[in-house]
C-alpha positions in Angstrom: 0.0 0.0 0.0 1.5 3.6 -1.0 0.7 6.5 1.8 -1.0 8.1 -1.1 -3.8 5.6 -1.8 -3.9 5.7 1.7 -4.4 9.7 1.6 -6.9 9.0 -1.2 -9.0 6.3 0.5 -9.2 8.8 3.6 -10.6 11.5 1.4 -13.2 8.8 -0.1 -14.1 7.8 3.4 -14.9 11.5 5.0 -16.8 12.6 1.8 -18.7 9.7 1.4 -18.8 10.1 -2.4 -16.3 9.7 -5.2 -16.9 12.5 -7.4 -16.4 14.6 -4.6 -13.6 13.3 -3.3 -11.6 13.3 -6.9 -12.5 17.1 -7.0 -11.0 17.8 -3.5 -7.6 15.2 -5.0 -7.8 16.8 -8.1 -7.7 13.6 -10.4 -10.3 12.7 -12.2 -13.1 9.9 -10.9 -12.2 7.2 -12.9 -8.8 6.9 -11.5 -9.7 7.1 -8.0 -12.4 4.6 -9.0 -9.5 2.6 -10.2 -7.4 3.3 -7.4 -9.8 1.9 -4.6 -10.9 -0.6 -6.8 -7.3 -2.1 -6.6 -6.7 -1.1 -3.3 -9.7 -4.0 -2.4 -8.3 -6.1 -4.7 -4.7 -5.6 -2.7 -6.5 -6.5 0.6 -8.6 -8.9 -1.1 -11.1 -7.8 1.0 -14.7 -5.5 0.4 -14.3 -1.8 1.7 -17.3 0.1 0.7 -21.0 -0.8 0.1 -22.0 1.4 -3.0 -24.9 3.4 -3.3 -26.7 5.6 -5.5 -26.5 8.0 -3.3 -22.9 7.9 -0.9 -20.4 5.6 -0.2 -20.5 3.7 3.3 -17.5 1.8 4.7 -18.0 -2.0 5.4 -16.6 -3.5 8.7 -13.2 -3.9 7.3 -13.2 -0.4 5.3 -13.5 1.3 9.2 -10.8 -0.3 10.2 -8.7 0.4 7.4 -9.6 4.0 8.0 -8.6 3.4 11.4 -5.2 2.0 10.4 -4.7 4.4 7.7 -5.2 7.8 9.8 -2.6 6.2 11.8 0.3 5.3 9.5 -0.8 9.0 7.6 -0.5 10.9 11.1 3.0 9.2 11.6 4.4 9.3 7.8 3.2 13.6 8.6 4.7 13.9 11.8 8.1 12.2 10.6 8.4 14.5 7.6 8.0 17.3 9.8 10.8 16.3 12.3 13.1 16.0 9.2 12.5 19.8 8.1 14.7 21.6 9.8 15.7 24.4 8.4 19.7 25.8 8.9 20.3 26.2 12.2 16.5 26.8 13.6 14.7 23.8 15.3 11.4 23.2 13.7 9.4 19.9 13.9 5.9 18.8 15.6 5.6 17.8 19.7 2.3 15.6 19.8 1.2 15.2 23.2 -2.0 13.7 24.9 -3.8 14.0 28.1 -6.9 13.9 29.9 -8.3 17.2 31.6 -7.9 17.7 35.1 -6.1 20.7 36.8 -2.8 19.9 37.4 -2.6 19.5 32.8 -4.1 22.7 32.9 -1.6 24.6 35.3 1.1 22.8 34.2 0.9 22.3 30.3 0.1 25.7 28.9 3.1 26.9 30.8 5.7 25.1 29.5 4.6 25.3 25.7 4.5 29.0 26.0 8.2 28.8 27.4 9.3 25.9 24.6 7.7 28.5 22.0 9.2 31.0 22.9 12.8 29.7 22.2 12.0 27.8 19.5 9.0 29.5 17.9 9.2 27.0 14.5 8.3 24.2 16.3 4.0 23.1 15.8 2.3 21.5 19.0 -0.7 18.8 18.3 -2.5 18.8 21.8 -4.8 15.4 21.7 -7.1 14.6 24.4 -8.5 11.4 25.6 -8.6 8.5 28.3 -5.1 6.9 30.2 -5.9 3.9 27.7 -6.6 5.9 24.5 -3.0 8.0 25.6 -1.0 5.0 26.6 -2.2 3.2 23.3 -0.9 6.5 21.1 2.2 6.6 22.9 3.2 2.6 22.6 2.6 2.9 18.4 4.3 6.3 17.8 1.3 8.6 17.4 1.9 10.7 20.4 5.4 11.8 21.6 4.6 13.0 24.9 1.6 11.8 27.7 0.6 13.0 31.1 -1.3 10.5 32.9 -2.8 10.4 36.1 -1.2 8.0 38.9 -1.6 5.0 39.5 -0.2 4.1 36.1 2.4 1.1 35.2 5.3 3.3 34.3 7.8 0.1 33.3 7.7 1.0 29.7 8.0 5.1 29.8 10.7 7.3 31.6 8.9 10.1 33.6 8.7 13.3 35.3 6.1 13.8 38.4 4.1 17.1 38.0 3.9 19.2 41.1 0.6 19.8 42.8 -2.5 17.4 42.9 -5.8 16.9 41.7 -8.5 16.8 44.0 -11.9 14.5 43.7 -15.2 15.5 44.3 -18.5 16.4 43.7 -20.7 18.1 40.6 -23.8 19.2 41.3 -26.3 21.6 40.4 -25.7 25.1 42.6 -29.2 25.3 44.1 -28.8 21.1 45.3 -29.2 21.2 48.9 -25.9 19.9 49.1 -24.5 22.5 47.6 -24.8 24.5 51.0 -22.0 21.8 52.4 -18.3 22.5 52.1 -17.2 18.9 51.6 -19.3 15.7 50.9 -18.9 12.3 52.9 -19.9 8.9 51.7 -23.1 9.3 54.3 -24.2 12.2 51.8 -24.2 9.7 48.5 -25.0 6.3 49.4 -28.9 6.6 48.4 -27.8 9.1 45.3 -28.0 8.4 41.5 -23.6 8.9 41.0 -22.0 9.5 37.8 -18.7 8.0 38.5 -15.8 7.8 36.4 -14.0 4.6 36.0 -10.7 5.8 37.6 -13.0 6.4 41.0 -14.9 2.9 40.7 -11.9 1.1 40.3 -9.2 2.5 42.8 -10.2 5.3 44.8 -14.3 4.6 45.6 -14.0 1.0 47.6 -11.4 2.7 49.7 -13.3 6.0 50.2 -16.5 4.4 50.7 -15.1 1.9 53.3 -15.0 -1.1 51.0 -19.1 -1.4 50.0 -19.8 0.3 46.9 -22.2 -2.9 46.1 -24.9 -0.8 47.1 -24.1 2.1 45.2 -27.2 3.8 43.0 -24.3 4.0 40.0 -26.6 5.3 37.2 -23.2 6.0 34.6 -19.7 5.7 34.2 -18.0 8.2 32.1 -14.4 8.8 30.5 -14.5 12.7 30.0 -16.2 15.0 32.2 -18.0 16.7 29.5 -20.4 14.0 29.1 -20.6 13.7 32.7 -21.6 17.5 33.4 -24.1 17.4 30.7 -26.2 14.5 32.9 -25.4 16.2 36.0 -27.0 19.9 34.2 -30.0 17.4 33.8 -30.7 16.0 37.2 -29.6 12.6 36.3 -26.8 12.2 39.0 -24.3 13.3 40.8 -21.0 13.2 39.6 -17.3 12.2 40.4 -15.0 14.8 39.0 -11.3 16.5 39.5 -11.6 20.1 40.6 -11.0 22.1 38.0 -11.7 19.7 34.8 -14.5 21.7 34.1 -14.8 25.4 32.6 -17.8 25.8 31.3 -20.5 24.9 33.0 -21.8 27.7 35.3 -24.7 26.6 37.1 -23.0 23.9 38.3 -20.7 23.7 41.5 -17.7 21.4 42.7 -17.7 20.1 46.5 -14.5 17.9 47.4 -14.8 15.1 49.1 -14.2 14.7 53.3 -11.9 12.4 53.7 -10.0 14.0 50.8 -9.2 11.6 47.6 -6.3 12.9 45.0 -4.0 11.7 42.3 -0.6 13.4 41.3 0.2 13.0 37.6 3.4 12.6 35.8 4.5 13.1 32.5 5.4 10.7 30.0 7.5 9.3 27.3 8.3 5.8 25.9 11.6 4.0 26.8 14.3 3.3 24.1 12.5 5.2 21.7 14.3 7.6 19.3 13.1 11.0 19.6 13.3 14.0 17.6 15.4 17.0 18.3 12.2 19.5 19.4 11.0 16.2 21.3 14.0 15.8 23.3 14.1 19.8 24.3 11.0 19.6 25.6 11.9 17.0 27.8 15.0 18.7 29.0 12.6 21.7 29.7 10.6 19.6 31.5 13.1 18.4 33.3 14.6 21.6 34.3 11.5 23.0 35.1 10.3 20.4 37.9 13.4 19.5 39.0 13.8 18.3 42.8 
C-alpha cells in the first residue's frame, strides 16, 4: 500500500462520495475509482458498500480507515521532524492527556516557554482517556503523555508534575448539598452517582469503606463533558477533578471529606528515538520540575 492511496482512500471515506472526493484530489473519478478498486483487490477484501447515493465503509473499510489515519499521522509527523531548516529547530511535539487541573496549570506553561525559544516548532494537543494516551504513545502517534497516577510506568521514563488533583462532587448550585463545604460517603450512598471509571476502580472501595455494592451507580463516564451534561439534567451526581470543568456555570464542585487525590506525571516511551524539538522539551521539563 503507498501513503497516497492511503491519503486518497481517507478522502473517499470522509466525503462519502467519489466524485467529490476526486474534485477535492484533483484527479479525475475514474482513477480514483481505479485506485480503490485495486486497493480492495490488494487486501482482497470489500471496503465500501456502494450506493446511489454515498459511499458507506464495510466493517473492514472502518478499520482500514482506522489504520490508515494512523500510519498518515505518523508518515506527517516524521516529515515534519526531518525539516529543519539551517540552524532553527522546527518539527511537531504531539502530546496527549486527559483534563484535570494539574494539565491545565502545568501544560500551557511550559509550551509557552518551549515557544518561545524555538518558535518553528507546531504543538498537536490530543485529548482522551489513560488507555486511549497509553495506546498512542506505545505505536508512535503521540510523543509525549501525562497521565494520572496510579499508572504502570515500566515502559516510559517520567517526570512527576507538582501539585494534585482533587476528587469530588458536581452538582447543580441550588442542590441542597451545595450549602455543604465537603461531601462524605453518608451524603451519597442513596444518590444516583455518575462516577468515572478511575474512581470505581481505585479510589471509591477505599473511600467508601470497601461497600460500593450498594451504590445507585446510574453512569460511568471517561471525559467529564459527558458527565456534566447528565449532572445539568438532574440525572446524577458526579465524580469529578476540581477544576476539569470550565464551562458549566450553574454547576458547583464540592470535594470530598476524607480528601481523595491523584498526582500526575508526565510521559515518554523508553528506548524510543526521539526528535530533536521532542528531546528539548523533555530537557525543559526536566529543568523545570526539577527536585
Amino acid at each position: 500500500m503507498e501513503l497516497r492511496v492511503l491519503r486518497y482512500y481517507l478522502t473517499v471515506a470522509r466525503e462519502e462520495n467519489i466524485t467529490r472526493a476526486a474534485e477535492i484530489l484533483h484527479i479525475t473519478q475514474p482513477t480514483l475509482s481505479r485506485q480503490m478498486a485495486e486497493l480492495e483487490d490488494e487486501l482482497n477484501t470489500k471496503l465500501f458498500e456502494r450506493t446511489n447515493r454515498k459511499i458507506v465503509l464495510t466493517e473492514a473499510g472502518m478499520l482500514l480507515r482506522r489504520r490508515a489515519e494512523e500510519l498518515v499521522s505518523l508518515a506527517e509527523k516524521t516529515e515534519l521532524e526531518f525539516k529543519n531548516s539551517g540552524e532553527e529547530l522546527s518539527g511537531l511535539i504531539s502530546i496527549g492527556s486527559g483534563v484535570s487541573s494539574v494539565v491545565s496549570e502545568n501544560l500551557p506553561d511550559l509550551i509557552e516557554t518551549y515557544v518561545k525559544r524555538y518558535p518553528q516548532v507546531r504543538f498537536e494537543l490530543h485529548t482522551g482517556t489513560a488507555a486511549v494516551i497509553k495506546d498512542q504513545l506505545d505505536k508512535g502517534l503521540l510523543d509525549i503523555g501525562i497521565l494520572m497516577e496510579p499508572v504502570e510506568v515500566e515502559k516510559y521514563d517520567f517526570i512527576r508534575l507538582p501539585k494534585k488533583d482533587v476528587w469530588g462532587i458536581l452538582m447543580p448550585e441550588e442542590d441542597p448539598l451545595a450549602q455543604k463545604s465537603n461531601i462524605t460517603s453518608a451524603d451519597l450512598r442513596t444518590l444516583p452517582l455518575i462516577v468515572s471509571w478511575r474512581i470505581v476502580e481505585r479510589e471509591a472501595k477505599a473511600w467508601f469503606g470497601g461497600d460500593t455494592d450498594h451504590l445507585n451507580v446510574v453512569c460511568t463516564y471517561d471525559l467529564i463533558d459527558n458527565a456534566a451534561l447528565l449532572v445539568e439534567r438532574r440525572i446524577g451526581y458526579a465524580f469529578v477533578i476540581e477544576g476539569a470543568l470550565k464551562h458549566f456555570p450553574n454547576l458547583v464542585f464540592r470535594p470530598l471529606l476524607p480528601e481523595v487525590s491523584n498526582t500526575s506525571v508526565l510521559v515518554w516511551k523508553k528506548y524510543q528515538p526521539s526528535s530533536t524539538a521532542v528531546q528539548k522539551f523533555i530537557e525543559l521539563a526536566k529543568d523545570t520540575y526539577k527536585d
